[in-house]
C-alpha positions as CSV (number, residue, x, y, z in Angstrom):
1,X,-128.4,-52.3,-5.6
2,X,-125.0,-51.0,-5.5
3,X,-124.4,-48.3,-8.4
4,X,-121.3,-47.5,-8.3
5,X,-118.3,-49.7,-7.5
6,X,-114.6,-47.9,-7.1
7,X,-111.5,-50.3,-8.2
8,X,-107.9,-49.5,-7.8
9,X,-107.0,-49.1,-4.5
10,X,-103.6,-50.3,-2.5
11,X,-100.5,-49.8,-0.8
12,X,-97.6,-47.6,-2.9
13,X,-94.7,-45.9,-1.9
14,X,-94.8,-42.4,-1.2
15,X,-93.9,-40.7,-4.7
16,X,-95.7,-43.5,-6.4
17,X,-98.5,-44.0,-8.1
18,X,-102.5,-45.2,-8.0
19,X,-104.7,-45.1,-10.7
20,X,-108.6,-45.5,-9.2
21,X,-111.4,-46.3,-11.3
22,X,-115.3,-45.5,-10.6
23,X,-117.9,-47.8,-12.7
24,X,-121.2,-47.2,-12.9
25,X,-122.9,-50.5,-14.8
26,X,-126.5,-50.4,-13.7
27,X,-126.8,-46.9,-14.5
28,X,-128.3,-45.6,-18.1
29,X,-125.9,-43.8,-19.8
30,X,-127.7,-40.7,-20.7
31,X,-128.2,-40.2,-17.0
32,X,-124.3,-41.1,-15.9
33,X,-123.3,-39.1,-19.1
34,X,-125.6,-36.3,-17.0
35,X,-124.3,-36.3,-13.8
36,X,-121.2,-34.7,-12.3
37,X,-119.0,-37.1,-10.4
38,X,-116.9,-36.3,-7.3
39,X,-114.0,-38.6,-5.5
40,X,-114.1,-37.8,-2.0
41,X,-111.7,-39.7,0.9
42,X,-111.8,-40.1,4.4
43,X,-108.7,-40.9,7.0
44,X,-109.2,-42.2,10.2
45,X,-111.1,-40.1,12.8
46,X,-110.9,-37.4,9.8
47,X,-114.1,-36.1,7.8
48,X,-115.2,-36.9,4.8
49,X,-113.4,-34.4,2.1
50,X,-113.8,-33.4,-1.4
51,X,-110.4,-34.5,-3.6
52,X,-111.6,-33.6,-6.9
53,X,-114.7,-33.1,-9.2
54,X,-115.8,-33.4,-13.2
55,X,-119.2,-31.9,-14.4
56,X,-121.0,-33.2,-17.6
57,X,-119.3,-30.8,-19.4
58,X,-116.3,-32.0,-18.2
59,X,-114.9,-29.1,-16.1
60,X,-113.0,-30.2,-13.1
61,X,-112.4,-28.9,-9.7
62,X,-109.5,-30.5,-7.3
63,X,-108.7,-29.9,-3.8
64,X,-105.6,-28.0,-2.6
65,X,-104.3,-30.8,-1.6
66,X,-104.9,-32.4,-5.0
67,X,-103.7,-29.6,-7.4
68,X,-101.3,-30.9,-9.9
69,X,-100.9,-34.1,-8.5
70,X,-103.8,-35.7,-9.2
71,X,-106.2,-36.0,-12.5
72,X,-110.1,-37.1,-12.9
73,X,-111.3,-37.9,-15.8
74,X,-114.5,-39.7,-17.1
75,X,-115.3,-41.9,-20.2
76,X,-119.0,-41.4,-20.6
77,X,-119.0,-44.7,-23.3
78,X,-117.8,-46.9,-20.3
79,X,-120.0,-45.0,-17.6
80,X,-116.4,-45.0,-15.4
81,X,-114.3,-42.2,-13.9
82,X,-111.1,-42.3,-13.4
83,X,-108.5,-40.3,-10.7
84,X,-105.0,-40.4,-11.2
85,X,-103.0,-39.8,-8.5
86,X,-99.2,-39.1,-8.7
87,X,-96.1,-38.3,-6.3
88,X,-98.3,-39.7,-3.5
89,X,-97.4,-38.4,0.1
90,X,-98.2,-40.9,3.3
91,X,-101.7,-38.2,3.7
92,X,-103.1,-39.2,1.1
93,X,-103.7,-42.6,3.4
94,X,-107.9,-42.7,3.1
95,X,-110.5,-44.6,1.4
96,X,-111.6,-42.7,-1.6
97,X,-114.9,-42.7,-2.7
98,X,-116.6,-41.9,-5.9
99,X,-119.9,-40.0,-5.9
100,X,-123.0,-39.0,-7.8
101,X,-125.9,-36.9,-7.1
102,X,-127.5,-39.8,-5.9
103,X,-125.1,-42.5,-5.3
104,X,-121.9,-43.3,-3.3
105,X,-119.7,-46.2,-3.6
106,X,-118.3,-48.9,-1.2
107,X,-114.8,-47.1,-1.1
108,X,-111.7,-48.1,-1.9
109,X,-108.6,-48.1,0.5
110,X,-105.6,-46.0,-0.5
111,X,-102.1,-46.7,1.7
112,X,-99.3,-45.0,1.1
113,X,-95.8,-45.7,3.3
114,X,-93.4,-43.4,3.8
């Protein structure tokens, strides 16, 4: 049973703009409202890497790569999480995931041209 489902992926411009979303619909709230949920991504023939994190209590944690650029947040109500991403560069090219202690979603393909 698939848990969590990413949306919001695509091709932009470099300096543009993507706005993914992470839903969780099967899972009871008290336990998504529980769990700290991560957005990884992965390039091609490149491993697996964190991009940013939000606890339970809602502290966050971003890459490097991510600082200032990018913003997760998470609406506990909706069981979603969302990552902003702005001024996109053509490395940010991956499929983002979204990720629980338990769970991973399908992925969702982020292009960005140059």
């Amino acid at each position: 049973q698939v848990q969590l489902v990413e949306s919001g992926g695509g091709l932009v411009q470099a300096g543009g703009s993507l706005r993914l979303s992470c839903k969780a619909p099967r899972m009871i709230l008290s336990v998504f409202s529980g769990e700290d949920i991560e957005w990884y991504r992965q390039a091609p023939g490149k491993q697996r890497e964190l991009v940013a994190g939000i606890t339970s209590d809602r502290v966050t944690k971003y890459a490097d790569s991510a600082k200032g650029r990018f913003t997760i947040s998470r609406n506990n109500g909706k069981r979603t999480s969302d990552l902003q991403m702005n001024s996109l560069k053509p490395e940010d090219t991956a499929v983002y995931y979204c990720h629980t202690r338990l769970y991973w979603g399908q992925g969702t393909q982020v292009t960005v041209s140059s």
